[in-house]
C-alpha positions, 0 to 999 in steps of 0.5 A: 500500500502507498504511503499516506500523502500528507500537505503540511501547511504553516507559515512557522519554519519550525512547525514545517521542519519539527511536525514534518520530520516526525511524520515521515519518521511514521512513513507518510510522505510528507510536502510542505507550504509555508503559506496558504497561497502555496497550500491552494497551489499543491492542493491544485496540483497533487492529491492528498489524504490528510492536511494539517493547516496552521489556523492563523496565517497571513492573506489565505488562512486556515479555513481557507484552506481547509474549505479548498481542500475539500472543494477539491477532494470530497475524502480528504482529511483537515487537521487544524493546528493553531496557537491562537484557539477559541471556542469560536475557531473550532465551532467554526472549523468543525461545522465546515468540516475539519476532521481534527483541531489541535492547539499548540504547542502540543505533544510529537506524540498527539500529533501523530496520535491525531492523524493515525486516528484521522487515516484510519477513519480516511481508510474506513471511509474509502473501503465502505465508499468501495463496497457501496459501489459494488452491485450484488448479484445471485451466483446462482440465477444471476438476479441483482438485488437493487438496494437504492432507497433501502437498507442495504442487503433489503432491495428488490431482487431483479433480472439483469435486463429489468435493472438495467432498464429501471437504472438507465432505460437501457434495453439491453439484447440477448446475445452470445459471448465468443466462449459460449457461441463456441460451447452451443455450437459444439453442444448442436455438433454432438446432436 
């Protein structure tokens, strides 16, 4: 599995060096910016799975960033890291969706407990997202079951042929694959 790509953001030469040395010592690949200028331009140009923003900075700041991260990636992890926290900042960037808040300074050993936590979340959310996309289908008859409007595992079991047209209006034909063409005509050639 490919390490976790983690977008630190601080405009303090010392968080960037200190937080981010630690965090590759986990194993995450880790790319800095020291402004929220610089964070708007990678986060453009790379995917992310987690990033650690600074609250207070200078022209684009913390939330900024954290509302185009997740303009751009709808997975994507925000940590907020601030020295300047108040009940309000974190309201406010919990209710548009940080996933973590953490005031400085703090601990080598609560930052990285934090964005375990948050990957690990990240990681659970990508596998259910994985498993909501797969469609069911009898091994035995081949029906699907439809679980849209439902809970999962409660749909409506239906040919192929019907989901298809419900789903897409698409009336799709009967016909043979190469490997059964083959088979029916050696099973006429036996008769």
């Amino acid at each position: 599995m490919r390490p976790f790509h983690i977008l630190l953001v601080d405009d303090d030469p010392i968080i960037l060096t200190g937080v981010g040395k630690d965090l590759e010592s986990q194993g995450y690949k880790i790319t800095t910016a020291d402004s929220g200028e610089k964070a708007y331009r990678l986060l453009e140009e790379s995917k992310f799975d987690l990033v650690i923003s600074d609250l207070v900075m200078e022209n684009i700041d913390g939330i900024q960033v954290l509302q185009k991260a997740k303009q751009l990636y709808s997975d994507i992890m925000v940590i907020i890291l601030t020295g300047y926290g108040d009940m309000s900042s974190a309201i406010d960037a919990l209710r548009l969706k940080a996933d973590d808040y953490i005031l400085k300074p703090c601990e080598p050993e609560e930052i990285k407990f934090r964005v375990s936590k948050c990957l690990e979340r990240l990681e659970l959310s990508r596998k259910l997202k994985l498993y909501e996309d797969i469609l069911p289908i009898c091994c035995v008859c081949k029906k699907v079951r439809d679980d849209e409007g439902t809970t999962p595992g409660d749909g409506e079991w239906m040919s192929i042929e019907k989901y298809m047209w419900e789903k897409a209006k698409v009336a799709p034909t009967s016909t043979y694959c190469p490997e059964c063409a083959q088979k029916a005509k050696d099973e006429l050639d036996l008769l």
